[in-house]
C-alpha positions as CSV (number, residue, x, y, z in Angstrom):
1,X,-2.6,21.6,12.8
2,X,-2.2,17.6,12.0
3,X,0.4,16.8,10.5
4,X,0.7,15.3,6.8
5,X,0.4,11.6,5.9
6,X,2.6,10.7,3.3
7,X,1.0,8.6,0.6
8,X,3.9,6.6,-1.3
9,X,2.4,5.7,-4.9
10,X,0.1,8.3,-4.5
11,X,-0.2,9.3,-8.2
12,X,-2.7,6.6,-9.0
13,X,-5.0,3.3,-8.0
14,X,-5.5,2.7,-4.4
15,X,-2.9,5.6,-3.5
16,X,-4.8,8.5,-5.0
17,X,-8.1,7.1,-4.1
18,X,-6.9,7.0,-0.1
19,X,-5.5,10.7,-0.9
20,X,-9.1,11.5,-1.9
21,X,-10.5,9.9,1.1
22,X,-8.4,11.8,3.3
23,X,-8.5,15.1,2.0
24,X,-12.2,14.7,2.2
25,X,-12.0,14.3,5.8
26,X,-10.3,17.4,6.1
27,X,-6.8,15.6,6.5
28,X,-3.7,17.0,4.9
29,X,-1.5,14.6,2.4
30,X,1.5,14.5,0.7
31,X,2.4,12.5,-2.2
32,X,4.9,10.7,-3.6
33,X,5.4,8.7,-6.8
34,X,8.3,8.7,-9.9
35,X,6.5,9.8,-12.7
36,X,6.0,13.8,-12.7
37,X,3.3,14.6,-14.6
38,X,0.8,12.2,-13.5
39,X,1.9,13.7,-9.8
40,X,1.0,16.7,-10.9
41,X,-2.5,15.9,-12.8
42,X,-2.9,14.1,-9.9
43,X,-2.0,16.9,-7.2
44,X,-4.1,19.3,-9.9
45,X,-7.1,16.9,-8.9
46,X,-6.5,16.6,-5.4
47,X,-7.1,20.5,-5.1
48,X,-2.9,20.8,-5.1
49,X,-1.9,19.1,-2.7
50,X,1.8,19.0,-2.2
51,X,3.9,15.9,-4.0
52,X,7.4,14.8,-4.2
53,X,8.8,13.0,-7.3
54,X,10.0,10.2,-6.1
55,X,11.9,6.6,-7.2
56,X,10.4,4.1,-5.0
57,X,13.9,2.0,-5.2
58,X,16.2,4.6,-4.4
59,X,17.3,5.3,-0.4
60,X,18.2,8.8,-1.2
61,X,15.1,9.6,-3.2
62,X,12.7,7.7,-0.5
63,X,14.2,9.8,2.0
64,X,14.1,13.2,0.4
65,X,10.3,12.5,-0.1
66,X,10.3,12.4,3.6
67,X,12.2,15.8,4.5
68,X,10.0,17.5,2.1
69,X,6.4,15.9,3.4
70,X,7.7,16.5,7.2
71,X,9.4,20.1,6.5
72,X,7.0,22.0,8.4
73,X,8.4,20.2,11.3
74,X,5.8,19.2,12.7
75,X,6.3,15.3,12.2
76,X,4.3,12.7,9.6
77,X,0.9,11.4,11.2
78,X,0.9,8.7,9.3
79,X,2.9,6.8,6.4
80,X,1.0,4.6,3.4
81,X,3.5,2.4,1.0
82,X,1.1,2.0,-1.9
83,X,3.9,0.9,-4.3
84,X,3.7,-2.7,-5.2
85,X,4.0,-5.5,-8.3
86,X,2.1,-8.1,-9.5
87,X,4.7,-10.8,-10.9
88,X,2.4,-14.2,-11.9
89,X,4.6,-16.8,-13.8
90,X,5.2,-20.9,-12.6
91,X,8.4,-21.5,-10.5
92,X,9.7,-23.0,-13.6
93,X,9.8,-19.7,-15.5
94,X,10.8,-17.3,-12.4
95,X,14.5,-16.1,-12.2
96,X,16.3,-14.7,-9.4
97,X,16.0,-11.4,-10.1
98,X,12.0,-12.1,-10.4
99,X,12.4,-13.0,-6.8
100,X,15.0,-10.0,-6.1
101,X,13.3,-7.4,-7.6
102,X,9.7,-8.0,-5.7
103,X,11.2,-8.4,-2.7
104,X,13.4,-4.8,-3.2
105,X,10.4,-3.0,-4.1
106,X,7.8,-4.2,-1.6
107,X,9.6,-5.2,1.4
108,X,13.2,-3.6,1.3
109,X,11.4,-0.2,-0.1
110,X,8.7,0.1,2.6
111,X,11.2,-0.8,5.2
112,X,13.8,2.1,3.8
113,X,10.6,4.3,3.3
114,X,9.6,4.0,7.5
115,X,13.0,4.1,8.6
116,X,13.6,7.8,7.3
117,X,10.2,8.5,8.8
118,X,11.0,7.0,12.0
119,X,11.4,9.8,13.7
120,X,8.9,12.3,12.1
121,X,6.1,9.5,12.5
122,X,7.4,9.2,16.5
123,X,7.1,12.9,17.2
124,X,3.5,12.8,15.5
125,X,2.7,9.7,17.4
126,X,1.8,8.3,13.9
127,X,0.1,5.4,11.8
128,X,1.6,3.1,9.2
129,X,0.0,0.9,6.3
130,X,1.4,-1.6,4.1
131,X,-0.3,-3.7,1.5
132,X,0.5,-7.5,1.3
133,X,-1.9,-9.8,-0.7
134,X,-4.6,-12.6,-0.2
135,X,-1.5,-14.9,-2.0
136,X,0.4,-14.4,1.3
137,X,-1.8,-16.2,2.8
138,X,-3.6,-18.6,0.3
139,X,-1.4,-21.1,-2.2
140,X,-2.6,-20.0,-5.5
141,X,-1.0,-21.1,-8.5
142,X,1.9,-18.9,-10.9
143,X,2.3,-16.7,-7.6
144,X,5.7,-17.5,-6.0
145,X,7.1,-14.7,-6.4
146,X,4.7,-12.1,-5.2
147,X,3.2,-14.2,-2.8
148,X,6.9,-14.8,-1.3
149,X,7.5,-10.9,-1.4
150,X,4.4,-10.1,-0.1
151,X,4.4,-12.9,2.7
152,X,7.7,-10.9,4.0
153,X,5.6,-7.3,4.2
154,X,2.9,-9.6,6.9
155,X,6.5,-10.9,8.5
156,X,7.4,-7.1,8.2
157,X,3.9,-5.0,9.5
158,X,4.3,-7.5,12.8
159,X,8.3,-6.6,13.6
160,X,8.1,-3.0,12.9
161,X,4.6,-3.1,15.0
162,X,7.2,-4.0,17.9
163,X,9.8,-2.0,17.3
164,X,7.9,1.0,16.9
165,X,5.4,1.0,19.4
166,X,4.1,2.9,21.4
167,X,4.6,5.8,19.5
168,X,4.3,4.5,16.1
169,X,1.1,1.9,15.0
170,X,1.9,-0.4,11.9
171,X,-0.8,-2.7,9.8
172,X,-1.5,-4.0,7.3
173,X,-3.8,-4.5,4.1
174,X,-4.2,-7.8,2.4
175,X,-6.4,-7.0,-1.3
176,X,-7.8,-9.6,-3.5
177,X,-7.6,-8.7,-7.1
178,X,-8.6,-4.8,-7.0
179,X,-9.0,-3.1,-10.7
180,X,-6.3,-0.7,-11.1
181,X,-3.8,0.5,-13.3
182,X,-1.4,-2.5,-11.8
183,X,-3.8,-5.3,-12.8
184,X,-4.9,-4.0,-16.3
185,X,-3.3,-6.9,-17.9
186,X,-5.6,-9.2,-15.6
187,X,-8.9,-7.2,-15.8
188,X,-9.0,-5.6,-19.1
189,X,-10.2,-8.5,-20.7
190,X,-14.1,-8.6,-19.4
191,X,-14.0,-12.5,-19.7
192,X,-11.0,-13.1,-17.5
193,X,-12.6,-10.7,-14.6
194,X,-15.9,-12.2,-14.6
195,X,-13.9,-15.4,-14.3
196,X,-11.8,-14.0,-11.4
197,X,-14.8,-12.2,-9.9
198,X,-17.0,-15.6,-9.4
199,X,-14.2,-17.4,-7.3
200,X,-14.8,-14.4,-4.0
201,X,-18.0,-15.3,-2.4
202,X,-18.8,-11.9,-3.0
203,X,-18.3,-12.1,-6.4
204,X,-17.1,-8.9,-8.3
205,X,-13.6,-7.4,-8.3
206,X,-12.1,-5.1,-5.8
207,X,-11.8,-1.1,-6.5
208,X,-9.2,0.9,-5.1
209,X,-12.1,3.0,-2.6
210,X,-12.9,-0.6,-1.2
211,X,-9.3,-0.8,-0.4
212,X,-8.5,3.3,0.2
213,X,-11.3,2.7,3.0
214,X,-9.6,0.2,5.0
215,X,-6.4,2.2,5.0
216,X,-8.3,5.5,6.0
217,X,-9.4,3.6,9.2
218,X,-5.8,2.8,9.9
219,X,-4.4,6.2,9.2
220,X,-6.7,7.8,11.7
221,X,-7.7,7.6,15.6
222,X,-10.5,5.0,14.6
223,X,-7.8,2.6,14.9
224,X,-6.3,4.0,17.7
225,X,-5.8,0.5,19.6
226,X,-4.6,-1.8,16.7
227,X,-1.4,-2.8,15.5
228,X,0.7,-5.3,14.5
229,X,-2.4,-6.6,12.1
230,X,-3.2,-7.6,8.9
231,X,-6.5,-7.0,7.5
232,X,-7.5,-8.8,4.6
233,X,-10.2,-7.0,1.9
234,X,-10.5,-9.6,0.0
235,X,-14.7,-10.3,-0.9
236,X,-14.1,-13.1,1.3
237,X,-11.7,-15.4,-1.1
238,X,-8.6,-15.9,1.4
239,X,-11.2,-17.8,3.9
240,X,-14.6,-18.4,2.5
241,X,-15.1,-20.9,0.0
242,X,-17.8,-19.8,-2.7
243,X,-20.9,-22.3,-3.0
244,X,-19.8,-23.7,-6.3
């Protein structure tokens, strides 16, 4: 039998749409977020899978999620840290903790999150995705902070590619603005996200399956020969400039 992928943030946007995707291919998940009832509405929908409540900033909690997805004992085949922010302010307005707390939940979490896998994703010779940002890689104004944090992730998919290897593969996911429950304050105005949407030469917004699909490929043997890389689904904006 394969052995579980563990789907941090799985209780919503991208992560429950890549739990969906992979349970559809027949692949078993586990899930981990911190709010309990939407875990469980979401494990009720996923046909009940198995979940672990879970606080994303907390080394004991991030590694109890692990015992309990690997306890059959049987390894993880593959790891997904869909937990993230979305800080936009000016350097003038951003604080240290700003700065701090990005950086502790998308880089210092996924890093604590793989390091209590390590082992279990070794003995399942398994797969790792992260999710940076197309502001990692583009200068876009009122994103220094998130663009800083999620900068470190690319910096981080590449070491732990190293490190890891052969055993272990590690990439990475680099969205444009996707709609989910993380960017309501930036898509729920219809104004604002037609705005947004006509600067991607394929101009609409991202959906979590657009991104979900990208990190299905990486979770399974369809990627068997890549690591180390970041992937950027993005409707083109990081490196085509639109016509207007």
């Amino acid at each position: 039998m394969t052995a579980p992928i563990l789907i941090f943030g799985g209780s919503g946007g991208v992560g429950a749409a890549l739990a969906s995707r992979l349970l559809v291919r027949g692949l078993p998940i586990h899930i981990a977020a911190r709010d309990p009832e939407r875990l469980a509405q979401c494990s009720a929908k996923l046909g009940g899978c198995r979940y672990t409540v879970c606080d994303a900033a907390d080394e004991a909690s991030l590694a109890n999620a692990v015992a309990e997805a690997s306890a059959s004992g049987g390894g993880l085949s593959g790891l997904a840290w869909c937990v993230g922010s979305i800080v936009l302010k000016p350097l003038k307005r951003a604080t240290a903790d700003d700065f701090l707390a990005a950086f502790r939940l998308n880089v210092v979490g996924a890093a604590l999150a793989i390091q209590a896998a390590e082992q279990a994703l070794r003995l399942a010779r398994g797969s790792v995705v992260l999710f940076s940002s197309v502001a990692a890689g583009s200068g876009f104004p009122n994103h220094p902070v998130i663009a800083a944090a999620k900068g470190a992730v690319e910096a981080l998919t590449r070491s732990l590619a190293a490190d890891l290897a052969p055993e272990v593969r590690v990439n990475c996911i680099a969205p444009s603005l996707v709609r989910t429950p993380l960017a309501a304050a930036l898509t729920s105005s219809e104004q604002m996200a037609k705005s947004i949407a006509a600067l991607h030469p394929l101009p609409r917004l991202g959906e979590a399956d657009d991104i979900a699909a990208a990190a299905a490929f990486f979770l399974t043997g369809d990627s068997d020969w890549i690591t180390g890389q970041v992937l950027s689904v993005d409707g083109g904006r990081g490196t085509v400039r639109t016509k207007g």
